[in-house]
GUNUPA-327996 format. One record per residue (C-alpha): residue number from 0; x negated, y, z. Coordinates in Angstrom, 2 decimals, padded with zeros to 5 digits, m for minus. Layout:
<num: NUM east: X north: Y up: Z> $
...
This chain:
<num: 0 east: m067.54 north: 136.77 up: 121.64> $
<num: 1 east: m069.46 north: 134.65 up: 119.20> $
<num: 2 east: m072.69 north: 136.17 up: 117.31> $
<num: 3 east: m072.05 north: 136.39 up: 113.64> $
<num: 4 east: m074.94 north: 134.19 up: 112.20> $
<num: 5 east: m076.90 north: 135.10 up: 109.05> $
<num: 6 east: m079.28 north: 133.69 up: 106.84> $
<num: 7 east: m082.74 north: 135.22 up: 105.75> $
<num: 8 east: m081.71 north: 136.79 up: 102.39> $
<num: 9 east: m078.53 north: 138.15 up: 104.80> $
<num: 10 east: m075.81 north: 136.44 up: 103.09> $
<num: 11 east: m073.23 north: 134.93 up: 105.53> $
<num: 12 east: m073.67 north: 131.77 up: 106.98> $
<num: 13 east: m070.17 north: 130.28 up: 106.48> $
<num: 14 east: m070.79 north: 127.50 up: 109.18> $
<num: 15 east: m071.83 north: 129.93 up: 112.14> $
<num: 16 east: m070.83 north: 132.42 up: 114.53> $
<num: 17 east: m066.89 north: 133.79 up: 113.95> $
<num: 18 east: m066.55 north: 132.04 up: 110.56> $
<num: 19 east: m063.34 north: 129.72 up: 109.74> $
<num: 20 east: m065.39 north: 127.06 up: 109.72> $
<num: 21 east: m067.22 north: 127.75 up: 113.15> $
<num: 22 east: m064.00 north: 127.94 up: 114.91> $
<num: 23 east: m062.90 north: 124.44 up: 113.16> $
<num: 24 east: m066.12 north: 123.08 up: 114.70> $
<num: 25 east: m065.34 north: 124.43 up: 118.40> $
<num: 26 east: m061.79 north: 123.31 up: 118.29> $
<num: 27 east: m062.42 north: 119.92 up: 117.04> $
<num: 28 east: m065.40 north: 119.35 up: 120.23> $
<num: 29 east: m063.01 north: 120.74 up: 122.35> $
<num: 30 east: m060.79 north: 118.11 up: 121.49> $
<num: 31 east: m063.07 north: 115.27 up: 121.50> $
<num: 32 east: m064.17 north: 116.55 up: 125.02> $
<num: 33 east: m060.62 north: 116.43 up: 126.33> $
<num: 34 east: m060.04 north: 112.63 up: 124.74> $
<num: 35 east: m057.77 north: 114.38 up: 122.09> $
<num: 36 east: m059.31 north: 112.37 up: 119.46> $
<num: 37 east: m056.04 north: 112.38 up: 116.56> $
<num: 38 east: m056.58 north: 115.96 up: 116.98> $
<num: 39 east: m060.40 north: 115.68 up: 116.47> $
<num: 40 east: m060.00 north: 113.59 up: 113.85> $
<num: 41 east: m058.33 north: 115.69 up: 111.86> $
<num: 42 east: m059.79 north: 118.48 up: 112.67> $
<num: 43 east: m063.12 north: 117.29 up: 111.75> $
<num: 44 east: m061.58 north: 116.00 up: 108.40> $
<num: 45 east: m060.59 north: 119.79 up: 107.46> $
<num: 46 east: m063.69 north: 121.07 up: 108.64> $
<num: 47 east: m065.58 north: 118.45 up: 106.57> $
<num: 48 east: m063.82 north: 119.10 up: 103.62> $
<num: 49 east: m064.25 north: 123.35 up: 103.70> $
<num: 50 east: m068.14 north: 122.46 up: 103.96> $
<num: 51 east: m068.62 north: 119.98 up: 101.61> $
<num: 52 east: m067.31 north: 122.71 up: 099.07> $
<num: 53 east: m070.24 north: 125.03 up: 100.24> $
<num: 54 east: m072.72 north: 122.69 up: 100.62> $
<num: 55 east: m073.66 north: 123.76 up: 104.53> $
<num: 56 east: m075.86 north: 120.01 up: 104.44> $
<num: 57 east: m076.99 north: 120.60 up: 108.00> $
<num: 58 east: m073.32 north: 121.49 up: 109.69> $
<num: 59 east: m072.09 north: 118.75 up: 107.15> $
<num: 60 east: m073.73 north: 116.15 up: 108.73> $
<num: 61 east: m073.10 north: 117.32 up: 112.16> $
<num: 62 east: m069.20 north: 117.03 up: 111.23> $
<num: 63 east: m069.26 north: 114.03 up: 109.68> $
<num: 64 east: m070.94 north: 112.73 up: 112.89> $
<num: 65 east: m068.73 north: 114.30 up: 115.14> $
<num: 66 east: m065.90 north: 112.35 up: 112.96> $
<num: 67 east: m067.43 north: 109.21 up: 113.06> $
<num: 68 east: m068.24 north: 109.46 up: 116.75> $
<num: 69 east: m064.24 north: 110.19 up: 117.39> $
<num: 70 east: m063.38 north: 107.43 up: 115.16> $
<num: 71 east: m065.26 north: 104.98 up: 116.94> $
<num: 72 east: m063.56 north: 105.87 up: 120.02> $
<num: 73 east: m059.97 north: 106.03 up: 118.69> $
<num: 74 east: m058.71 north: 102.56 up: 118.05> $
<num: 75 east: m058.89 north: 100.64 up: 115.14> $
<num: 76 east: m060.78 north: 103.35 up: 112.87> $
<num: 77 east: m064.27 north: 101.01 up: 112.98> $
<num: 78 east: m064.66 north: 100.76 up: 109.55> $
<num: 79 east: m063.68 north: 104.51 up: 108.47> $
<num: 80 east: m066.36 north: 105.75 up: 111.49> $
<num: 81 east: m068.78 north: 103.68 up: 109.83> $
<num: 82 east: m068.40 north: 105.34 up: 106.30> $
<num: 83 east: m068.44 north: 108.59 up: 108.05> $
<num: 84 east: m071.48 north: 107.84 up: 109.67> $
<num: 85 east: m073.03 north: 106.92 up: 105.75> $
<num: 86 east: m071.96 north: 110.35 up: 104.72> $
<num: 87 east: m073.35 north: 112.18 up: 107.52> $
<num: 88 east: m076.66 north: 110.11 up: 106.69> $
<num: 89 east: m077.10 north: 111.27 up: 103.35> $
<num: 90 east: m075.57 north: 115.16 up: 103.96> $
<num: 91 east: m078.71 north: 115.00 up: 105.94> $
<num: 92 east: m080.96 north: 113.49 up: 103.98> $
<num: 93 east: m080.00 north: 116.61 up: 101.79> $
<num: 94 east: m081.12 north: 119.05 up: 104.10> $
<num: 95 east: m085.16 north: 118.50 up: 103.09> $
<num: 96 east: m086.75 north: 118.99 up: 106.05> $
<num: 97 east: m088.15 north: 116.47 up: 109.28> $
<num: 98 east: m085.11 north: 117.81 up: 111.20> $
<num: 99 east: m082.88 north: 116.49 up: 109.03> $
<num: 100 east: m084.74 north: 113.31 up: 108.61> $
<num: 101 east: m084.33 north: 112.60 up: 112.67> $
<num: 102 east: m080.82 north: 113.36 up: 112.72> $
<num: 103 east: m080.51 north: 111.18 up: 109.74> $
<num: 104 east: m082.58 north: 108.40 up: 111.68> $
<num: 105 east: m080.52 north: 108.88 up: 114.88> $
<num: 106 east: m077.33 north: 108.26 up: 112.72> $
<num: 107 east: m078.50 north: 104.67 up: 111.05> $
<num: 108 east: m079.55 north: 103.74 up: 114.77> $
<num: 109 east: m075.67 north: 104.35 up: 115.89> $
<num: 110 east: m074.34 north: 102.74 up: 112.69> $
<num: 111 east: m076.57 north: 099.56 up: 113.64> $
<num: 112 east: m075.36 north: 099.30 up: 116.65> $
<num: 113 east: m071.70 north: 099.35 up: 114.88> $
<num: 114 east: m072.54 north: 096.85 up: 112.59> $
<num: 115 east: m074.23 north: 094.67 up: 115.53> $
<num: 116 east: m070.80 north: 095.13 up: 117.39> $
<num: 117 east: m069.34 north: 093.35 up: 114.66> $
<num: 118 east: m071.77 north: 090.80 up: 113.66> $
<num: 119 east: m072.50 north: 092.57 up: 110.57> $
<num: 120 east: m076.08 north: 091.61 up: 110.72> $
<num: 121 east: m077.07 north: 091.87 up: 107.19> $
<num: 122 east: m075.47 north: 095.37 up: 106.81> $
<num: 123 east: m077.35 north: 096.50 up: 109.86> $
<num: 124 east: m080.60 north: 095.27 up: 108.42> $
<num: 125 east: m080.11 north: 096.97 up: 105.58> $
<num: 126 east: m079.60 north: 100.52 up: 107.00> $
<num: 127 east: m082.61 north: 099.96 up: 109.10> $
<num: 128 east: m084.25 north: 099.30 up: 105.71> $
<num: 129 east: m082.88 north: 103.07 up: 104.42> $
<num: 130 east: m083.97 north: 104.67 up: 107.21> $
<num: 131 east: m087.41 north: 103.24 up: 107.68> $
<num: 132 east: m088.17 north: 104.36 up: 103.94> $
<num: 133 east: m087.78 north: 108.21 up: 104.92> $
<num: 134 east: m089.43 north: 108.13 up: 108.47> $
<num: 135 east: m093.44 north: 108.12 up: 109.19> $
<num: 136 east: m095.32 north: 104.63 up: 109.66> $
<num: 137 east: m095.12 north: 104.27 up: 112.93> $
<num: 138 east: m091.04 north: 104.58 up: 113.01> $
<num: 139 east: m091.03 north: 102.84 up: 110.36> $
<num: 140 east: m093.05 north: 099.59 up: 111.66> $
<num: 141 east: m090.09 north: 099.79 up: 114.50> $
<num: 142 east: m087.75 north: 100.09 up: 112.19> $
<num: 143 east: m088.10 north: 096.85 up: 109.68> $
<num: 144 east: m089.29 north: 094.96 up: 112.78> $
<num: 145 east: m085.81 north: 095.75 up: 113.61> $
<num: 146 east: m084.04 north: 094.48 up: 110.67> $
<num: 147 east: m086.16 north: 091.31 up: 110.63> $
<num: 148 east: m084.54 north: 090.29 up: 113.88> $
<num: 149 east: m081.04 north: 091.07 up: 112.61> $
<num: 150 east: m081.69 north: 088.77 up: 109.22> $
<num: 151 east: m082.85 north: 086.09 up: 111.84> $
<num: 152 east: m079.41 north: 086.70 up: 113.80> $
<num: 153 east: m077.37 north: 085.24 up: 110.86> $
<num: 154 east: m076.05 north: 082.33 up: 110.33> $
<num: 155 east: m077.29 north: 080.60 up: 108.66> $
<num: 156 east: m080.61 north: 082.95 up: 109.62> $
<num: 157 east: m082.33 north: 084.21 up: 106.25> $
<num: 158 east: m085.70 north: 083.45 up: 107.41> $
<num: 159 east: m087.85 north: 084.21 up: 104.16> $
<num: 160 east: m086.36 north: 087.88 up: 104.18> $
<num: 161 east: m087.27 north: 087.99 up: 107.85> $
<num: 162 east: m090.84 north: 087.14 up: 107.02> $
<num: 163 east: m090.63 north: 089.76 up: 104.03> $
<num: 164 east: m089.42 north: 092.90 up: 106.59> $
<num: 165 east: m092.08 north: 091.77 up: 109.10> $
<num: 166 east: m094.79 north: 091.78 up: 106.73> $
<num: 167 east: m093.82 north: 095.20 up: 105.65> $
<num: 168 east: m093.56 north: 096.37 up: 109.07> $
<num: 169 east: m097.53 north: 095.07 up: 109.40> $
<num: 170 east: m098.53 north: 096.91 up: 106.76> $
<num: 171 east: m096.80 north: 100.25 up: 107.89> $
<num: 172 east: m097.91 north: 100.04 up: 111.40> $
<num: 173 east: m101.69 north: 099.26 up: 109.95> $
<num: 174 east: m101.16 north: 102.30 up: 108.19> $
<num: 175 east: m100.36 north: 104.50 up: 111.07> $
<num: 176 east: m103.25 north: 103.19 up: 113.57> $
<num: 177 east: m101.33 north: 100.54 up: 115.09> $
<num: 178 east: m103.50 north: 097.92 up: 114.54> $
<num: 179 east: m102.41 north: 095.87 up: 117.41> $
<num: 180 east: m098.95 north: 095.82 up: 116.33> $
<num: 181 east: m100.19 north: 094.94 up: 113.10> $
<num: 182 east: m101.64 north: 091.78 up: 113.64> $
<num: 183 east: m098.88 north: 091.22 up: 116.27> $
<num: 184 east: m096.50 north: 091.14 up: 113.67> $
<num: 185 east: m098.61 north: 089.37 up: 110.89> $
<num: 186 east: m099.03 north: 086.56 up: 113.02> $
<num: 187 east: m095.42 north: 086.68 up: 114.06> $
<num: 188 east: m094.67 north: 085.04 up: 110.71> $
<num: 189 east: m097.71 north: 082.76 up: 109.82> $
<num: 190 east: m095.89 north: 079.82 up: 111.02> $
<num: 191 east: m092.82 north: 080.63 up: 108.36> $
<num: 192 east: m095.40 north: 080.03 up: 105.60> $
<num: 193 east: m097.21 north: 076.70 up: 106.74> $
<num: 194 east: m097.04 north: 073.74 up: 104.82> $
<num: 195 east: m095.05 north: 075.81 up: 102.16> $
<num: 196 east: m097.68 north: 075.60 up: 099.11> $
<num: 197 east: m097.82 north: 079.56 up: 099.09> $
<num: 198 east: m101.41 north: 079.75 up: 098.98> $
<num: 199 east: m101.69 north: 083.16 up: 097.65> $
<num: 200 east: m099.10 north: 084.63 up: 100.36> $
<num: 201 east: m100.89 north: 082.35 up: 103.60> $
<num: 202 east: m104.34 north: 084.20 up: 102.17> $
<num: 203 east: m102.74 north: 087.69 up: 102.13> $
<num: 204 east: m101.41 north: 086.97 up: 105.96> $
<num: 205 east: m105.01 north: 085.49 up: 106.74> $
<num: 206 east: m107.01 north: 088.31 up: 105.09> $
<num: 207 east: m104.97 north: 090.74 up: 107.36> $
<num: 208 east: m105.12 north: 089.24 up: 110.26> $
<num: 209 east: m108.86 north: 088.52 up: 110.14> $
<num: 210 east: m108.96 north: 092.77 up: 109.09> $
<num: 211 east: m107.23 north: 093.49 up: 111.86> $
<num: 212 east: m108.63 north: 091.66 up: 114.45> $
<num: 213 east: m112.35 north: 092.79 up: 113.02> $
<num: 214 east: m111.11 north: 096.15 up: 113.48> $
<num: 215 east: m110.33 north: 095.96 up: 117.12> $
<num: 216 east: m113.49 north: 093.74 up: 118.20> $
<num: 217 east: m111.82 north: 089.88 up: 118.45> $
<num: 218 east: m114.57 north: 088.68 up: 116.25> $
<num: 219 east: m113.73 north: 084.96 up: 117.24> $
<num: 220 east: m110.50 north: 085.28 up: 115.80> $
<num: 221 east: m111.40 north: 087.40 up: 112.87> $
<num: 222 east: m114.26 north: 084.47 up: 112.23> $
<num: 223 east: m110.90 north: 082.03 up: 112.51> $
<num: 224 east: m109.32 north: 083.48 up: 109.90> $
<num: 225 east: m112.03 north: 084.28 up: 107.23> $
<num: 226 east: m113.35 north: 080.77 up: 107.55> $
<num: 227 east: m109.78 north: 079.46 up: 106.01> $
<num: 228 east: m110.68 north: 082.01 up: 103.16> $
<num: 229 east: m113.75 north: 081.97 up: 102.21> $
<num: 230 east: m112.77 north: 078.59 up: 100.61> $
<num: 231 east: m109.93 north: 080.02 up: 097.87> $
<num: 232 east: m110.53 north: 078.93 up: 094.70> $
<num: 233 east: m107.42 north: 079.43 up: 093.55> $
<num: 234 east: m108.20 north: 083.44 up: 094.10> $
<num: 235 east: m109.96 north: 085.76 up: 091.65> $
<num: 236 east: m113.18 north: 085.43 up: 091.57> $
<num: 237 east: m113.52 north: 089.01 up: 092.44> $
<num: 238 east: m111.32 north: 088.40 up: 095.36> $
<num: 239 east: m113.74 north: 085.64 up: 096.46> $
<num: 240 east: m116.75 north: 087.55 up: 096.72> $
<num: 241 east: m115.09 north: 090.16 up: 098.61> $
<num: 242 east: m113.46 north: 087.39 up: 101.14> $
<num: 243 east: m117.28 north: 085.91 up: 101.34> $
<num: 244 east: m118.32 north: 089.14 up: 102.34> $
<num: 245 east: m115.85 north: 089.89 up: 104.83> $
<num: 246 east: m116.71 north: 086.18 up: 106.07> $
<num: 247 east: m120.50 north: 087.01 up: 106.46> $
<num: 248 east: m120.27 north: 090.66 up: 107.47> $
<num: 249 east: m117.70 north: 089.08 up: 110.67> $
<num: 250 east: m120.13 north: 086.10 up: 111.42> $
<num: 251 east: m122.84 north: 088.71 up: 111.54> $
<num: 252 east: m120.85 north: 091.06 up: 113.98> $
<num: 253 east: m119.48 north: 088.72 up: 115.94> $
<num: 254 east: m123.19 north: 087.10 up: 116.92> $
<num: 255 east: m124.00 north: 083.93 up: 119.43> $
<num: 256 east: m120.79 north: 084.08 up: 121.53> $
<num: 257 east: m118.89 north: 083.11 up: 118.46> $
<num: 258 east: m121.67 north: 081.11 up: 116.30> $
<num: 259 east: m125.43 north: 080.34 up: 116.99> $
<num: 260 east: m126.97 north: 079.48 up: 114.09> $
<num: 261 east: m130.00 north: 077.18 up: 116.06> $
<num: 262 east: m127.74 north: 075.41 up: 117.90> $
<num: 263 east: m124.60 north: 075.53 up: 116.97> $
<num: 264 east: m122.14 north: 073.91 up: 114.62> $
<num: 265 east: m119.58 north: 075.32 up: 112.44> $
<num: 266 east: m116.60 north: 073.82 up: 110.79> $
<num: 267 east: m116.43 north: 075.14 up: 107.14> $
<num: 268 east: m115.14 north: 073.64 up: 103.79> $
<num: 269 east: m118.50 north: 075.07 up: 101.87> $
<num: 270 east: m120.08 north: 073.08 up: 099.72> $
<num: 271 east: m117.33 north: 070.76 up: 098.86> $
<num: 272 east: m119.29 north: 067.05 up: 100.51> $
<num: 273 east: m118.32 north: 064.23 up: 098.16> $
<num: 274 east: m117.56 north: 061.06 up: 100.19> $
<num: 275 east: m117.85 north: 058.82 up: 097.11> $
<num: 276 east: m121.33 north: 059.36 up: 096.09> $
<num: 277 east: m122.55 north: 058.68 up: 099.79> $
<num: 278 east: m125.79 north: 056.20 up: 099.91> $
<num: 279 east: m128.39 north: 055.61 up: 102.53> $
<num: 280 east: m131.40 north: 054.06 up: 102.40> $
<num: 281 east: m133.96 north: 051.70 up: 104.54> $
<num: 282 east: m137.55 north: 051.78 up: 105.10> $
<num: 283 east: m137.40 north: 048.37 up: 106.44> $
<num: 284 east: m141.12 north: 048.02 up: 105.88> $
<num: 285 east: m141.83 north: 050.78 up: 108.00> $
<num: 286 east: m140.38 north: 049.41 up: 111.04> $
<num: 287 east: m141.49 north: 046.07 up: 110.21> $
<num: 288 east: m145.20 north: 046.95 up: 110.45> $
<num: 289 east: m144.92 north: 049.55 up: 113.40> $
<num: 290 east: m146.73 north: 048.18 up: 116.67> $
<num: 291 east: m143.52 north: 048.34 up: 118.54> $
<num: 292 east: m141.44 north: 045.27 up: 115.62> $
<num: 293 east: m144.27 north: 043.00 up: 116.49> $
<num: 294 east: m143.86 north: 042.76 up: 119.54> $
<num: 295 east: m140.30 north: 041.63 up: 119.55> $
<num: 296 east: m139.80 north: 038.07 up: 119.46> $
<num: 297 east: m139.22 north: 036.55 up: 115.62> $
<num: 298 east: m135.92 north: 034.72 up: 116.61> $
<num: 299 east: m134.47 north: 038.76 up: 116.59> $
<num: 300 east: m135.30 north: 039.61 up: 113.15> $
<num: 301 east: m134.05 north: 036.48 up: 112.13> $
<num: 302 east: m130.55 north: 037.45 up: 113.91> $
<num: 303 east: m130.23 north: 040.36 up: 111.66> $
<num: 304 east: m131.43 north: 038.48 up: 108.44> $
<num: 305 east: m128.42 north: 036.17 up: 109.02> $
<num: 306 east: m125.90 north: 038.74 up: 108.05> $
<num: 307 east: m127.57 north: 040.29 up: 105.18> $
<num: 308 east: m128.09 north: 036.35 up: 103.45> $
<num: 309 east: m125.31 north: 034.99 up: 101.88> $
<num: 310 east: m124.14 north: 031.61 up: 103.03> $
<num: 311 east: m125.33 north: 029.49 up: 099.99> $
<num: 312 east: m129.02 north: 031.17 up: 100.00> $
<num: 313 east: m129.19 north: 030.75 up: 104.29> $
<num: 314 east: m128.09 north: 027.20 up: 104.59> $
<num: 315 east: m126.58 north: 028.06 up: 107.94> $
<num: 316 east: m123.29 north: 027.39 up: 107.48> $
<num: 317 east: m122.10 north: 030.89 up: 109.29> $
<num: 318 east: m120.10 north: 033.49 up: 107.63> $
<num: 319 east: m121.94 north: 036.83 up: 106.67> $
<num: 320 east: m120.37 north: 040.07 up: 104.85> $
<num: 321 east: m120.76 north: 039.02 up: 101.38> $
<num: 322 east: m118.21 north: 036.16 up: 102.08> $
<num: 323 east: m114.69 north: 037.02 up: 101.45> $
<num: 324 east: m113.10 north: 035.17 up: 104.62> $
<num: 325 east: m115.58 north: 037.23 up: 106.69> $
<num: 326 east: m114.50 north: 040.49 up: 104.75> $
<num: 327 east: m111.14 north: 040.26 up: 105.16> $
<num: 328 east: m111.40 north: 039.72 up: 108.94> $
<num: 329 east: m113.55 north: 042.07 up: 109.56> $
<num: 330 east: m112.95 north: 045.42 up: 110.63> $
<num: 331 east: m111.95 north: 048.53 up: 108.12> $
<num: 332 east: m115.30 north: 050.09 up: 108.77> $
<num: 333 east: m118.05 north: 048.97 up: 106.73> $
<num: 334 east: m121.71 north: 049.74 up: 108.41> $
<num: 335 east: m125.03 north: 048.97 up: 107.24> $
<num: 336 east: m128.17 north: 047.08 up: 110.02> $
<num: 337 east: m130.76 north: 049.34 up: 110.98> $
<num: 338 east: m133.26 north: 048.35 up: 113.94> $
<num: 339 east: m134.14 north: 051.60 up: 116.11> $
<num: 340 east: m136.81 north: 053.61 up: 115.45> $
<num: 341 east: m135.97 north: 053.46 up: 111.62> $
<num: 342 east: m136.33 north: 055.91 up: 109.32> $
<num: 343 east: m133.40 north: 056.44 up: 106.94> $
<num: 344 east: m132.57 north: 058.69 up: 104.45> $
<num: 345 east: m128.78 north: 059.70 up: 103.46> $
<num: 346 east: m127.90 north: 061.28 up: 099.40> $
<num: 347 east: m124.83 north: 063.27 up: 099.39> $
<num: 348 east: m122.99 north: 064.83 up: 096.01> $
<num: 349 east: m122.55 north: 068.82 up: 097.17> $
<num: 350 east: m120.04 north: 070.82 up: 094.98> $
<num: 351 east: m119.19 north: 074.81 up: 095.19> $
<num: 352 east: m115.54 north: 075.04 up: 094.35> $
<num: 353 east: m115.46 north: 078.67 up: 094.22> $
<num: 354 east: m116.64 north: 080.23 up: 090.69> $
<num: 355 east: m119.35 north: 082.79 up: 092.34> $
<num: 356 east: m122.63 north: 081.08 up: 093.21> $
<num: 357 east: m123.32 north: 080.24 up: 096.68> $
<num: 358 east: m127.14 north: 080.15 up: 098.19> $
<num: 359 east: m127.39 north: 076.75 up: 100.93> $
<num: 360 east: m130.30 north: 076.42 up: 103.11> $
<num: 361 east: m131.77 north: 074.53 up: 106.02> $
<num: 362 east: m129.18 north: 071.83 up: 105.84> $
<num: 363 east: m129.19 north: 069.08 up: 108.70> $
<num: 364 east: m127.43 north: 065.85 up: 108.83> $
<num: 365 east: m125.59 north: 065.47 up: 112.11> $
<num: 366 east: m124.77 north: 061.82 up: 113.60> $
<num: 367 east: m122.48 north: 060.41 up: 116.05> $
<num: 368 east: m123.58 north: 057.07 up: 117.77> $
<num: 369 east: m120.71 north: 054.85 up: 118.49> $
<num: 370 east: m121.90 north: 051.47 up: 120.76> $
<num: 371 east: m120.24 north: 048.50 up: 119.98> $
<num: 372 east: m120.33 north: 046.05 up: 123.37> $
<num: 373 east: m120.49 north: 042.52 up: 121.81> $
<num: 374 east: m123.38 north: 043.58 up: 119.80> $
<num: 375 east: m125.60 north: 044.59 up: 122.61> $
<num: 376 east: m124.55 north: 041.76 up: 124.61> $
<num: 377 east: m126.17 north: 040.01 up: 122.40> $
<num: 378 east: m129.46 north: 041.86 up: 121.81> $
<num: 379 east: m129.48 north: 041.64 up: 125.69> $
<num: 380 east: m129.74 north: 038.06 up: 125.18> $
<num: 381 east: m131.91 north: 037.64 up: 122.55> $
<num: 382 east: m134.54 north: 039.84 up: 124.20> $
């Protein structure tokens, strides 16, 4: 014989023990157990009805369950078992405690998997979206990673509300500890955004990736990321001196394995280098006077005279680069005649495109040397 069940203030509990309704319940799980499931059915629809009417939430939900469960088994009933399953959702939503929130979680995970059956991709995404709302960060991470995947399974796929779940499951699983997952799923989407001309939304992904990988030690990457920010100006300017911050705070953790400042280089955008107001000047009477030019035979210097004289002055008869047949066979890259061992001095126009100011020190002017073979063939020969 069944225990009569009773609450705390000792009123009856209608759903329990020897009740009506507690007999309903056994009958209709013995018929589900025994494949019965017309008789389930409407069993459970009798026994749903008597406790919506006394508002049992917690033995609601479990019916409506039980009838979507036996609906989804009996043949052509998928879309009533899915409504079912949305009523026993919210009956225990209604019960206001974490119990209720799990079984309320384990029903949208069955209902998915309904929906998925069928191809109903966006409705599946958006129940994951209802339940992740009610369940703690790190569920909920799992959760609208979920329903990303099923707005990518459509077709077509709906790729910029993909990006939008995944970003939210970032931010939930940063909020829970998971920073690993975080910037998993932060960079997951990066590539959705690229090329796009959503600068504000490519800074928010870079700021948090950079965050997150400070936060767990990758300095190198974190350096990666704050290097594309630092150089926003289309940010607040208050939201530039905090990204400059981050920027200098990560160089300084992340110390000579990522950047040495005395022998190292480091590509960043800061000062803005103006390519048109580039000039460099000679001391040609330097080198002209230095022990080492007189020694070289005359004929040399005169060489290198040749193609800074114009043809009419020169008398020579040979082309140089201020004729205009010569300049437009010559190569694309124009280059100015130095002699080795010359000093030379290059101006550059430097511009801060940010609106904080900026402090620059201890700037050097690095040079590549590229040889060109016919030219010291010939200074072979001449010397």
């Amino acid at each position: 014989k069944m225990r009569l069940f009773k609450r705390k203030d000792g009123s009856e509990d209608k759903g329990a023990g020897d009740s009506p309704e507690a007999q309903l319940r056994l009958l209709a799980d013995y018929a589900f157990m025994l494949k019965d499931y017309e008789l389930a059915i409407s069993t459970y629809r009798l026994l749903v009805s008597d406790l919506k009417s006394e508002k049992i939430w917690m033995r609601l939900g479990a019916a409506y369950e039980g009838l979507g469960m036996a609906l989804f088994l009996h043949e052509g009933a998928k879309r009533d078992a899915e409504s079912a399953f949305l009523d026993s959702t919210e009956a225990y939503r209604r019960v206001g405690n974490p119990l209720g929130m799990t079984y309320a979680t384990r029903n949208a995970l069955v209902l998915v998997e309904a929906y998925r059956g069928r191809e109903l991709y966006r409705e599946a995404a958006r129940e994951l979206m209802r339940a992740a709302e009610r369940e703690n960060h790190s569920r909920a991470g799992l959760l609208l990673e979920q329903a990303a995947f099923n707005c990518l399974l459509l077709n077509p796929p709906l790729t910029r509300r993909a990006a939008f779940h995944m970003v939210l499951a970032g931010f939930r699983y940063s909020q829970s500890g998971q920073r690993e997952h975080a910037m998993r799923a932060y960079k997951c989407i990066q590539s959705i955004y690229v090329g796009k001309g959503w600068s504000f939304i490519d800074d928010h992904l870079m700021a948090a990736v950079g965050r997150q990988a400070a936060h767990l030690g990758h300095y190198a990457e974190a350096t990666k990321a704050f290097t594309k920010l630092v150089c926003s100006p289309h940010q607040p300017i208050k939201l530039q001196q905090n990204f400059l911050n981050e920027f200098l705070y990560v160089l300084e953790q992340a110390g000579p394995d990522v950047y040495n400042p005395y022998g190292g280089s480091f590509e960043l955008d800061l000062p803005v280098v103006s390519l048109r107001e580039l000039n460099e000047n000679f001391e040609d009477s330097r080198c002209n006077g230095s022990p080492h030019a007189a020694q070289i035979n005359p004929s040399v210097w005169e060489t290198l005279e040749e193609s800074l004289i114009p043809t009419e002055m020169s008398g020579s008869g040979g082309l140089t680069w201020l004729d205009a047949n010569y300049i437009a066979v010559s190569t694309k890259e124009i280059s100015n005649d130095c002699v080795a061992g010359e000093e030379l001095s290059v101006s550059v126009e430097l511009s801060n495109p940010l609106g904080i100011p900026i402090d620059i020190s201890r700037i050097r002017l690095r040079c590549d040397f590229k040889a060109d073979a016919q030219a010291l063939d010939r200074c072979r020969k001449d010397l």
